[in-house]
C-alpha positions as CSV (number, residue, x, y, z in Angstrom):
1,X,-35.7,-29.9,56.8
2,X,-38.8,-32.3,57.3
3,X,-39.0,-35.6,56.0
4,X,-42.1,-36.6,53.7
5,X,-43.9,-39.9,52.3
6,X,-44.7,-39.8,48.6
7,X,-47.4,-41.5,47.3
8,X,-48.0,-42.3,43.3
9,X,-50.2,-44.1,41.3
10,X,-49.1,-45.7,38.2
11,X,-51.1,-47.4,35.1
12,X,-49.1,-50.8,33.8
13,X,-50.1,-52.9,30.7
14,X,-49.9,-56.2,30.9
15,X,-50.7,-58.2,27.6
16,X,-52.0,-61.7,27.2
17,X,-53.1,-61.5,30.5
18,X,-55.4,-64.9,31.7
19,X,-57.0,-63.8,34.9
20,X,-57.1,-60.6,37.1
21,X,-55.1,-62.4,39.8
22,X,-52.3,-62.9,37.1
23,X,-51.9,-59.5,35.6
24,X,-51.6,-58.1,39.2
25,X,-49.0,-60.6,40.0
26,X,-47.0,-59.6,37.0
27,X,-47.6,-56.1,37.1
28,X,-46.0,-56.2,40.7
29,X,-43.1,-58.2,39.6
30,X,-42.2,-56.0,36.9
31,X,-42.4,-53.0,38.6
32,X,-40.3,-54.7,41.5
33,X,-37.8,-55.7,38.7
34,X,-37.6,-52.4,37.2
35,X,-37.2,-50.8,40.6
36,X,-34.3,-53.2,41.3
37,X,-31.5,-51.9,42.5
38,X,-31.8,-48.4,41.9
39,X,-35.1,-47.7,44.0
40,X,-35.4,-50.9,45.6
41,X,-36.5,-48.9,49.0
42,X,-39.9,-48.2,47.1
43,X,-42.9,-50.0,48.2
44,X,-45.4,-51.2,45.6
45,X,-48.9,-52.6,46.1
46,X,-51.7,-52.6,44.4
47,X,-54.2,-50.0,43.8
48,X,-57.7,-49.5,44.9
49,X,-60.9,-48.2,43.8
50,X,-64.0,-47.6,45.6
51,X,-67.2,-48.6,43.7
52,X,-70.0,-46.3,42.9
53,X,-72.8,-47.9,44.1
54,X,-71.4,-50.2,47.7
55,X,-68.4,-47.8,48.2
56,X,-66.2,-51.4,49.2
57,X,-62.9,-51.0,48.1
58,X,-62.0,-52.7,44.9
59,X,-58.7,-54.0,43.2
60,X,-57.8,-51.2,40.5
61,X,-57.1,-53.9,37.4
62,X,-59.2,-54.5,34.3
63,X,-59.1,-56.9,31.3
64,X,-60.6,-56.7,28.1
65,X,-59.5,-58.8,25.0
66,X,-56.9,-60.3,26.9
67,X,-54.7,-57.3,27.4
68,X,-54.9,-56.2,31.7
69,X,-54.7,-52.1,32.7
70,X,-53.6,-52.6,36.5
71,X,-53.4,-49.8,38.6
72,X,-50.0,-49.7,41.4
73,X,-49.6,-47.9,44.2
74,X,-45.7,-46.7,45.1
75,X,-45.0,-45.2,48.6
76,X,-41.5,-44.0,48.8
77,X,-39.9,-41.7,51.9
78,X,-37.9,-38.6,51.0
79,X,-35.6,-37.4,53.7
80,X,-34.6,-33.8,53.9
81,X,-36.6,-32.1,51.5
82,X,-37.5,-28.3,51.4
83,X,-41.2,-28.8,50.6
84,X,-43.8,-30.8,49.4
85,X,-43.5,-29.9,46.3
86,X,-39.7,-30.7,46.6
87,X,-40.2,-34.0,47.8
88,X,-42.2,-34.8,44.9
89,X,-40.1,-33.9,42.8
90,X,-37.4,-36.1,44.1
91,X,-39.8,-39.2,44.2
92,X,-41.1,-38.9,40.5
93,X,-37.6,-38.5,39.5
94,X,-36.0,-41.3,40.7
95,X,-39.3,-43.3,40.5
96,X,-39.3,-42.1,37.1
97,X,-35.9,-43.0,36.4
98,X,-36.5,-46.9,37.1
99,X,-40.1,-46.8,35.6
100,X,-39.0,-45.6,32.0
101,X,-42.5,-45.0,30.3
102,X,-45.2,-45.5,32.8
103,X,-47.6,-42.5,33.5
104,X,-47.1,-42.1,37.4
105,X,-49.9,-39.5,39.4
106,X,-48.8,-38.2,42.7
107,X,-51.7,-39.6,44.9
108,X,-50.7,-37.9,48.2
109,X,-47.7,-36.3,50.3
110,X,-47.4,-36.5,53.5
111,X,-44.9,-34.8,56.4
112,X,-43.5,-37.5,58.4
């Protein structure tokens, strides 16, 4: 049985958010704190976009009225699943476990 790399996205609110820099910072450390201990072998970073017009990569993370919308990345390996689909089912559940409440996409699956 193959091993695979799970890729999802995820959208966390963060309210009375200052700067950009700062929502990031606390949308990782939640995440990271929510993941603890239970999934602590998933990686998060954080998200990119690539803009319309110079295609450069941008930071996924937005604030309007002082409330932030920052967009994570969380890359998590899955030994010994059947399929693809079967490893990501695995990864949103135990992803999904930790992260009670946030929307999670599955950005990309990969065999290792």
């Amino acid at each position: 049985m193959p091993d695979y790399t799970v890729v999802l996205e995820s959208a966390w609110v963060i309210k009375d958010a200052k700067t950009l820099d700062d929502a990031i910072g606390i949308a990782i450390s939640e995440a990271g704190k929510r993941l603890n201990p239970s999934a602590k072998f998933v990686e998060i970073e954080i998200g990119e976009l690539a803009c319309p017009f110079c295609e450069e990569e941008l930071n996924s993370g937005l604030i309007v009225a002082n409330t932030a919308l920052v967009g994570l990345v969380l890359e998590m390996k899955v030994f010994r699943a059947e399929t693809s689909e079967h490893a990501t089912r695995i990864a949103k559940s135990v992803v999904g476990r930790a992260l009670r409440d946030i929307p999670l996409k599955v950005q990309d699956v990969q065999e290792i």
